[in-house]
Steps between C-alpha positions, in 0.01 A plus 500: 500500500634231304887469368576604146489237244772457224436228305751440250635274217181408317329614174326862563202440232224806495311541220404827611798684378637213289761380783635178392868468643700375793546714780343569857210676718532667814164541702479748827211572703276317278635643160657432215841773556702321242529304176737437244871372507749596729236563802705468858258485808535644828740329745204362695280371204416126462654378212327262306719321252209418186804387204315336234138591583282791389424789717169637333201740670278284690205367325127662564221313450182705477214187528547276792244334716627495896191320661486734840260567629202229531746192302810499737544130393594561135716775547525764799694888371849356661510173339396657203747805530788241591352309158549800282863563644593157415456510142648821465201771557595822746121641405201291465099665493240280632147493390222566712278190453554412884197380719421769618613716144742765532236801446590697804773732584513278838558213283738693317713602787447128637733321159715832513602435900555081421708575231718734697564220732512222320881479384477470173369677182333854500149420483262779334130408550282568202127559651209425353288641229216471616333459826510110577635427168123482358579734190225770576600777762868667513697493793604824641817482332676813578456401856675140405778642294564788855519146688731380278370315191700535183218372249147383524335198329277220595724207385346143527184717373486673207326916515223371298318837524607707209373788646709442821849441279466824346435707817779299624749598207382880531539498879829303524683751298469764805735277709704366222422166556365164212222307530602139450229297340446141519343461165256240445134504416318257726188475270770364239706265723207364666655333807790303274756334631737532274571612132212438263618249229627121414619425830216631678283270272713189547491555916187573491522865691292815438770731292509875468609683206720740389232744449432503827807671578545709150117627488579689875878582389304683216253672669724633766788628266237725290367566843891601608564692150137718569599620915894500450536288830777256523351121472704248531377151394607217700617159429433524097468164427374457120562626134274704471549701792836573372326645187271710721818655722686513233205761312458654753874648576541557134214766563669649767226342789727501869489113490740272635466093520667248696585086413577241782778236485266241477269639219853522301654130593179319439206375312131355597678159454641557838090442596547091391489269801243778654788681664389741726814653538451643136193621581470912506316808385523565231562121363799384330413540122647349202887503364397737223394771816805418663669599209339817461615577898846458451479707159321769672702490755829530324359788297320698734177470511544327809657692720598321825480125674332452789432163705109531564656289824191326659532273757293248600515211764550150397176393607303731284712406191469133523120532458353404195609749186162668489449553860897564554598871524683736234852625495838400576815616677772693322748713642749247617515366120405826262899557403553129446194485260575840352879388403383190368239627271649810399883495515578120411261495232723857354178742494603734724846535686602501889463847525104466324428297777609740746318798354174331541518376841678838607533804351140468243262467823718783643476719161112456447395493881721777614682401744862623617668110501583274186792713456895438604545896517651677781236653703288187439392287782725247576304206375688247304488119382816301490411197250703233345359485066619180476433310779271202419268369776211252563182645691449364767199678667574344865777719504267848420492804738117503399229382739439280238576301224251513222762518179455299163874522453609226772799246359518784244891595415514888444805698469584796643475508899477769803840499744406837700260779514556851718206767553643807617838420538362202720571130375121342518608171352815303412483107382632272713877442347391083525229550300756662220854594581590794381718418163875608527598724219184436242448667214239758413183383320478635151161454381393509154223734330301856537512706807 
């Protein structure tokens, strides 16, 4: 059993009961025990002097791609896991698009057991849909949720079947569990390579449009309002998307919708040059969609950000930009992104940030972290809100090092992570010494 944990000195910021306020947190046998001012640990507790940094609840990220099993060379569950504790994540869920799929409770029990060991980040499979991912026959889901799957989707595929989504939604509600779509209409994006529009044209690339991904985010939110099952769309990437989610919760439909740091930093323009590295699904689209992100975002309609972290090796991403494959990786920089594109710009304060990389995926998935209460678990983020950096992707815990953010100067960077009481991750004091006596970050805008 591990020592108690007092860490003490820094900014306790929770959103979840509007904790914003010096003070410290005592963690014992893998739980939160205490929080607030005045908090005195145990004699034999390791004290963990934070002054000047904010103690928040670790991040969750519910849409990660850990390549094990079949890809062990872009990413096995332990580098991935020790990824996800780097930039600040105690609880990541990784889709099932594995070679072979996760569409087994064996397969299921397989991610649960190399998460367990891996030393970093809970990891929560999410098993597939469908059998093989091919969008026509369910999985025996009740058997993959008793192995241990907390949601079912076949990411990287959309559940083209209509018919299948709905039994889906009806079925899922029995085990309290969403159905995360990846929501594009392959019929309408046609193999593109990236978005459909002026760049595409001047590069000379097949583009797909928006409709591609608002025609399914349409279909499956009426299809979400008719069973009552919870849907939740992932990686919302256009306008009108946002005006489809945004419908469909004003009619009271159970649907929730997550952005990605890099859908909310930048535009197709990233595409010029034929980087690779800015090549994902679904595309980068234009700066008036990016605009719509953050606004939903800030307002709601969004409710969480997750990475959509996909690695890939080197090799494969230095092929030519239509044979090169999607997706990027994320965790390491998501905060860094998220501060610069939320807080510096003044739409939404430090404690905004933290709500939707913490305690929203906690709220709308359920789950008993995101939350600096006693009786929590004892998973916490210790992160420096000022801190500016360069990436520098040679220096990731990731197996690899697919970002479009590299020379990039964010702000806002990841000293120390704990699961359980358990410290998973602290940055190397030469790669930022710890600043003597720094004040608190006070950012501007909405929570």
């Amino acid at each position: 059993m591990s020592r108690p944990v007092l860490i003490t000195g820094g900014r306790l910021l929770d959103p979840s009961q509007e904790l914003d306020g010096p003070g410290a947190l005592l963690i014992r046998n893998g739980r939160i025990e205490a929080c607030g001012r005045d908090i005195v640990g145990p004699d034999d507790a390791e004290v963990v002097d934070v002054d000047g940094l904010v103690v928040a609840p670790g991040f969750i990220d519910v849409h990660v791609h850990f390549r094990e099993p079949g890809d062990e060379h872009k990413e096995t569950i332990g580098s991935g896991a020790r990824s996800a504790a780097a930039g600040g994540f105690t609880t990541v869920w990784t889709m099932p698009n594995t070679d072979p799929p996760i569409d087994d409770p064996a397969a299921v029990g397989f991610v649960r057991g190399a998460g367990e060991r891996a030393g970093g980040a809970r990891v929560y499979p999410v098993g597939a849909a469908s059998r093989g991912l091919e969008g026509e026959k369910m999985t025996e889901v009740g058997e993959l949720v008793a192995a241990g799957a907390v949601a079912v989707s076949d990411d990287g595929n959309p559940i083209w079947n209509a018919g299948l989504l709905r039994r889906l939604l009806e079925y899922t509600q029995t085990f309290d569990i969403p159905v995360l779509q990846h929501a594009e209409d392959t019929g309408l994006s046609c193999g593109g390579v990236m978005n459909e529009g002026k760049v595409a044209t001047a590069l000379g690339l097949r583009g797909a449009p928006n409709a591609a991904e608002s025609c399914m985010v349409a279909r499956d939110c009426y299809i979400a309002e008719l069973t009552g099952g919870h849907l939740h769309v992932c990686h919302v990437s256009t306008r009108e998307a946002v005006e489809q989610v945004r419908r469909a919760k004003e009619c009271g439909a159970h649907v929730t919708a997550e952005v990605t740091p890099h859908h909310l930093a930048l535009t197709e323009d990233a595409v010029h040059g034929y980087r690779t590295e800015a090549k994902m699904n679904p595309p980068l689209r234009t700066e008036e969609d990016r605009q719509s992100l953050l606004d939903a975002l800030v307002d709601g309609t969004i409710d969480v950000i997750a990475t959509d972290h996909a690695p890939h090796h080197y090799e494969e991403k230095e092929r030519e930009f239509d044979d090169a494959p999607f997706g990027v990786v994320g965790l390491e920089t998501a905060l860094g992104v998220a501060m610069l594109e939320l807080v510096e710009s003044g739409r939404l304060s430090l404690g905004g940030v933290v709500d939707r990389l913490s305690c929203a995926p906690a709220r709308i998935m359920g789950l008993d972290v995101g939350t600096l209460r006693p009786g929590a678990r004892g998973d916490i983020v210790v992160f420096d809100p000022a801190e500016r950096w360069t990436v520098d992707a040679s220096t990731f815990m990731s197996g690899s090092r697919n970002t479009p953010f590299v020379g990039k100067e964010l702000v806002g960077r990841v000293r120390a992570t704990w699961v359980a009481g358990e410290r998973r991750y602290e940055l190397p004091r030469e790669a930022s010494p710890f600043r003597e006596g720094a004040p608190p970050y006070v950012g501007q805008g909405s929570v």
